[in-house]
VEXNURO-19067 format. One record per residue (C-alpha): x, y, z. Coordinates in pm, whole numbers, padded with zeros to 5 digits, always signed. Each point is the difference from the previous one (the first is absolute). Example, Ala and Ser with C-alpha at 12.3 -4.5 7.8 and 13.67 -1.06 7.14 Angstrom:
<recs>
+01230-00450+00780;+00137+00344-00066;
</recs>
This chain:
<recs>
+04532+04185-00998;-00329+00026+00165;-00178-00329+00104;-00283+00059-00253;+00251-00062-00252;+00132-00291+00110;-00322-00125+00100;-00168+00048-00361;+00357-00131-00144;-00012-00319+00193;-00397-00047-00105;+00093+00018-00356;+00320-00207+00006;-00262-00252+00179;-00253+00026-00287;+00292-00004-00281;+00115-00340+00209;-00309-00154-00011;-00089+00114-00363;+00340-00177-00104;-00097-00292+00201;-00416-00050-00109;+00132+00098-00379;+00273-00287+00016;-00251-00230+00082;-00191+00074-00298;+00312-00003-00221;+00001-00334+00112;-00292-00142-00031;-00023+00132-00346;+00290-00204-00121;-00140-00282+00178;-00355+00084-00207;+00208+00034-00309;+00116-00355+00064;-00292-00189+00111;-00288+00140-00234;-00100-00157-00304;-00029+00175-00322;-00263+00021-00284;+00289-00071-00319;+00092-00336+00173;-00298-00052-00163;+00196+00003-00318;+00191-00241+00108;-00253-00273+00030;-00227-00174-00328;-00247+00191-00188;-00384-00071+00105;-00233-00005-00298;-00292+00079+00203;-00283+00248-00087;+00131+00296+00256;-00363+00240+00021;+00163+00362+00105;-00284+00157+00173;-00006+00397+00018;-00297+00204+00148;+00025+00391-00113;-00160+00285+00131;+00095+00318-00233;+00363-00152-00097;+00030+00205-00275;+00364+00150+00111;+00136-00352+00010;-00234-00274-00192;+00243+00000-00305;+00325-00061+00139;-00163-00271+00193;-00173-00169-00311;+00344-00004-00189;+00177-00132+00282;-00214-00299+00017;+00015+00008-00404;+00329-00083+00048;-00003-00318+00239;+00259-00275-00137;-00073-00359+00052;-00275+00078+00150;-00407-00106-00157;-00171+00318+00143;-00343+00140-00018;-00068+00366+00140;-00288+00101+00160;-00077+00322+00100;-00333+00072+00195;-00057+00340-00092;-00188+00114+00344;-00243+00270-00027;+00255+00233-00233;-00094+00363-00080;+00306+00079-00230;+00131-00165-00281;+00148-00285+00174;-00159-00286-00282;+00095+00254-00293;+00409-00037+00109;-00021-00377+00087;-00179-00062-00371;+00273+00248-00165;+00259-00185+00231;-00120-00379-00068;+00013+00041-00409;-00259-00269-00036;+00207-00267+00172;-00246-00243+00088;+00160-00124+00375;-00128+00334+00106;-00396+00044+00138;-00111+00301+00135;-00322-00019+00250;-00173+00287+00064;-00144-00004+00280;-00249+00273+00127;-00135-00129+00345;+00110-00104+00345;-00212-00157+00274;-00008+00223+00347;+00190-00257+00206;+00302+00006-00239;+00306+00244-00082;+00004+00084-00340;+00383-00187-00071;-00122-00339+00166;-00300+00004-00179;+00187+00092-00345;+00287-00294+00075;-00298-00247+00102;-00194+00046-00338;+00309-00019-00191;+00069-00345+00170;-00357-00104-00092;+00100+00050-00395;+00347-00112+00022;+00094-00323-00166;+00352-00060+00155;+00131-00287+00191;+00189+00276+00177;-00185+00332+00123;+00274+00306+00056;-00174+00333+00115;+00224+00284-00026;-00099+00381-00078;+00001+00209-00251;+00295+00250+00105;+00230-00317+00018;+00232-00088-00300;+00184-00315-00040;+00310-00114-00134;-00023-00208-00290;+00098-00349+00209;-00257+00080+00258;-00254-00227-00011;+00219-00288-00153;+00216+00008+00313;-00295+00053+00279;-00173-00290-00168;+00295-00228-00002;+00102+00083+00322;-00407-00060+00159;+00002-00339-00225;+00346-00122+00157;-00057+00074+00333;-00394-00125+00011;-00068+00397+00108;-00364+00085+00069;+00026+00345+00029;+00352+00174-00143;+00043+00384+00030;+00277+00258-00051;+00176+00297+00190;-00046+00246-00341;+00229+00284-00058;-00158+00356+00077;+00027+00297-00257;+00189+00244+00120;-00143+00313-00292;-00079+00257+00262;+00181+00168+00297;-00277-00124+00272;+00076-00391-00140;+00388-00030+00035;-00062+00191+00380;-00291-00229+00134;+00009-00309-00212;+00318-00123+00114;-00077+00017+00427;-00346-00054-00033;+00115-00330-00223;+00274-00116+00229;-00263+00047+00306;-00173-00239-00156;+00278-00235-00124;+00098+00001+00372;-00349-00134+00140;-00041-00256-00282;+00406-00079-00048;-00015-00329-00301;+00167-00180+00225;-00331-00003+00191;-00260+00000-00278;+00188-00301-00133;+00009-00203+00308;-00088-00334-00014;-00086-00125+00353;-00115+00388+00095;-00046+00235-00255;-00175+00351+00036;-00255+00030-00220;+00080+00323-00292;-00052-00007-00394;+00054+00324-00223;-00338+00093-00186;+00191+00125-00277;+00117-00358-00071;-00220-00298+00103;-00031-00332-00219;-00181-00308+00092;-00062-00347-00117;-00347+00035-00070;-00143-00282+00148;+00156+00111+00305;-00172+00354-00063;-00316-00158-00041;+00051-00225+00331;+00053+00359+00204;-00317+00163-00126;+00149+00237-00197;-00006+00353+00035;-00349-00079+00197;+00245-00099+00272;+00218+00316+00055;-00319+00229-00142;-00042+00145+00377;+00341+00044+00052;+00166+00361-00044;+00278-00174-00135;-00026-00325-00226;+00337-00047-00057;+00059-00094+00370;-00352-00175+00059;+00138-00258-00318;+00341-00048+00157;-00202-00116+00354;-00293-00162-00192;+00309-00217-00195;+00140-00085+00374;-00322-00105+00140;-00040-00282-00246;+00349-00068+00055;+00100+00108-00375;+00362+00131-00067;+00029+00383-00079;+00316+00123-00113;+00167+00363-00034;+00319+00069-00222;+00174+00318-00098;-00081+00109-00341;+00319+00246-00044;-00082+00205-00311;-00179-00270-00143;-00330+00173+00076;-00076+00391+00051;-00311+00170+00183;-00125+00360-00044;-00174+00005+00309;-00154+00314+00093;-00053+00369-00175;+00026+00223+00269;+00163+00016+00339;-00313-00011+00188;-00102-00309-00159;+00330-00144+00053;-00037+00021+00354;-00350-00025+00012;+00053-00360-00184;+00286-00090+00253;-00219+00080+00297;-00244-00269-00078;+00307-00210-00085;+00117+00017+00358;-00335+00007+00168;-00018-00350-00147;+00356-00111+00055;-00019+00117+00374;-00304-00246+00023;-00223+00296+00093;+00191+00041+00333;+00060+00351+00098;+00268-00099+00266;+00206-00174-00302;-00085+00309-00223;+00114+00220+00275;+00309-00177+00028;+00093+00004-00331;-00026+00370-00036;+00237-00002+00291;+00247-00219-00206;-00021+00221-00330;+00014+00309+00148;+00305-00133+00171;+00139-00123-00317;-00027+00324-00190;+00161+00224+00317;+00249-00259+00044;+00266+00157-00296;-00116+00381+00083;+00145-00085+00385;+00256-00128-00103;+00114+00327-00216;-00082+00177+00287;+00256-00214+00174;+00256+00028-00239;-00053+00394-00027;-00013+00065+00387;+00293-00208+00073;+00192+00220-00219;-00110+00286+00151;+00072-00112+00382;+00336-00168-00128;+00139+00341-00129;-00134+00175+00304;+00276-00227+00213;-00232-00264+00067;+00215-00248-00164;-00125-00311+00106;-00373+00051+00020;+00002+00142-00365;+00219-00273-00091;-00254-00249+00116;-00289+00154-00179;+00183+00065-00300;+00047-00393-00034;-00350-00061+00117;-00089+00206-00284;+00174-00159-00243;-00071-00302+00081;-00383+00030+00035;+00056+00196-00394;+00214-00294-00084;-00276-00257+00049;-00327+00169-00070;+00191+00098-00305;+00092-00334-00128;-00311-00185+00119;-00204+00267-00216;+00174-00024-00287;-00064-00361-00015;-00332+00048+00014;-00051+00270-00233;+00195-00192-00249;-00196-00325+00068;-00308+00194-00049;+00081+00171-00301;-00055+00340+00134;+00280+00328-00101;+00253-00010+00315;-00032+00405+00016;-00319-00109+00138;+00165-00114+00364;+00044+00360+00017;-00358+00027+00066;-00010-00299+00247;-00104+00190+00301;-00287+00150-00151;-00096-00294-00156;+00014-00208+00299;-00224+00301+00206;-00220+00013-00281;-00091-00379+00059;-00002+00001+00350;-00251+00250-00068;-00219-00247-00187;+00017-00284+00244;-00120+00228+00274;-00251+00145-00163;-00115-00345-00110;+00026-00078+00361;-00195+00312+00118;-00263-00126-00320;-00024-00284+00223;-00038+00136+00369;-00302+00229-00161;-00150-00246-00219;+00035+00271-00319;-00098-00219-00290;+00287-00103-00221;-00081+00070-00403;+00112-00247-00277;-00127-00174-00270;-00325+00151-00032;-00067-00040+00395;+00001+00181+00316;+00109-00226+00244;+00012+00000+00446;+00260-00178+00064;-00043-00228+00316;+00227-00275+00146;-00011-00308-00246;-00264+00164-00199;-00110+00268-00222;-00352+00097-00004;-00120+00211-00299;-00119+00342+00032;
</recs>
């Protein structure tokens, strides 16, 4: 056996090792996770509130998913509800589905809303003007490609009302109706379950500042106090900006899991997918290329993790029957064991995140495929290449975004 072999044997029976050891860590601070982090239909568990809830919606060309949403909020139990959606600047027939969808049923109010000043992005602007009309003692802003259970807003309000909660969000599930979704959504997801873990977000002494977008209601005399969507409007990401602005007046801002309580369609394409996750990150790394850099370290890692493993597994087999009994041996069990764990640790979280288990067959090139985003997020950074969303073009600069 020629020590090439047994060199590039021993490497992978090293990389299978510490696969097995990084993905039983995971394993294991999933189940702790599992444990520890509170969940939306405790809500139902708690009395009803008989507040005026004002679900605020901006839309920009939803006509793909404007009906499902109406009918999903049509069907709110013990809830008093009014919808409305801030029909942003819409060239299809966007107001034609929601009218079809809302059947005259007079807790729904479509604005339409055909201007937005320079220094905002379009969906701020939208969600701010919406808050302006609302009427609610509670303010929720969601979006239009999420659809709610039927308990949804009975159980987030009761649980915000017990708990004197200033700012509550949810983890939603992600849609897994195309190829590129069950592949990306599930590492680029867990990437960012790992740097905002509930256990952190829900801190009391400490927390770390996150809130979902999709999912944000607020007392609204507490929205009013922040400066509503004035407050976040130079921010490339509100949802975070609220979740700090809520800490800095010492408010409490809390984060459960929804489970399949609500659903989000987020993206039409793979390129905006990862387009939408690479401002995600930018944000989530605090606009630090080091951090970004490191993270695409980590994810790459995490995706090439199983494949050495294999390769373990399948050159051990191959040096064992060439006589090399004990070398092969030990990769073979390096193999399975780094299999053993990824394995496991991925099923859990495909199955917590709703997303077809045939899909941790694509894990790899999921995981690469993100990576790829964070870097180039991270090289977005280095060059100062404006980042586009919302209507803006922004150059993205430690702390602060200045518009192009």
């Amino acid at each position: 056996m020629s020590p090439a072999t047994v060199a590039i044997t021993l490497i992978l029976a090293v990389l299978a090792t510490a696969t097995a050891v990084y993905w039983g860590f995971v394993l294991g601070r999933l189940i702790r996770l599992a444990r520890h982090t509170p969940l939306l239909e405790d809500g139902l568990g708690l009395p009803v509130v008989d507040d005026l809830v004002s679900v605020i919606v901006p839309a920009h060309d939803e006509a793909r998913v404007i009906e499902r949403m109406v009918a999903s909020m049509r069907a709110q139990r013990d809830a008093r509800i009014e919808l409305v959606v801030v029909l942003d600047r819409c060239t299809d027939d966007t107001l034609a589905r929601l009218e079809a969808a809302a059947e005259d049923d007079p807790r729904i109010r479509p604005i339409v809303n055909e201007t937005c000043p320079d220094d905002w992005a379009g969906k701020c602007h939208a969600a701010s003007v919406g808050a302006a009309a609302a009427r609610g003692d509670w303010l929720l802003f969601t979006d239009a490609d999420v659809r709610f259970d039927v308990d949804v807003i009975r159980a987030a309000v009761a649980i915000a009302d017990a708990e004197s909660i200033d700012l509550l969000s949810a983890y939603t599930r992600l849609t897994s109706g195309h190829w590129w979704e069950a592949v990306v959504q599930p590492p680029a997801a867990i990437t960012l379950l790992r740097m905002f873990p509930p256990d952190r977000t829900n801190h009391v002494e400490r927390p770390r500042s996150f809130a979902n977008g999709q999912f944000m209601l607020f007392g609204r005399a507490f929205y009013d106090r922040l400066g509503g969507h004035t407050a976040v409007k130079d921010d490339l990401l509100e949802d975070l900006a609220f979740a700090k602005a809520v800490h800095r007046l010492d408010g409490r801002v809390r984060v459960v899991d929804s489970g399949d309580m609500i659903q989000t369609s987020m993206y039409e394409s793979l390129q905006d997918l990862l387009g939408g996750w690479r401002r995600i990150f930018i944000e989530s790394c605090h606009r630090n290329i080091g951090r970004m850099n490191r993270n695409v370290v980590r994810v790459a890692g995490a995706g090439l993790g199983p494949v050495c493993a294999v390769g373990s597994l399948a050159v051990g087999i191959v040096v064992a029957s060439l006589g090399g009994t004990l070398l092969g041996v030990l990769a073979i069990l390096a193999g399975v064991a780094g299999l053993a764990f990824s394995g496991a640790a991925l099923y859990v979280v495909f199955g917590r995140g709703g997303m077809p288990r045939i899909g941790i067959l694509g894990w790899p090139i999921g995981c690469l495929l993100v990576a790829g985003a964070i870097r180039g997020g991270a090289v977005d950074l280095a060059r100062g290449r404006p980042v586009r969303w919302g209507g803006r073009a922004y150059v993205i600069e430690p702390e602060r975004p200045v518009r192009a």
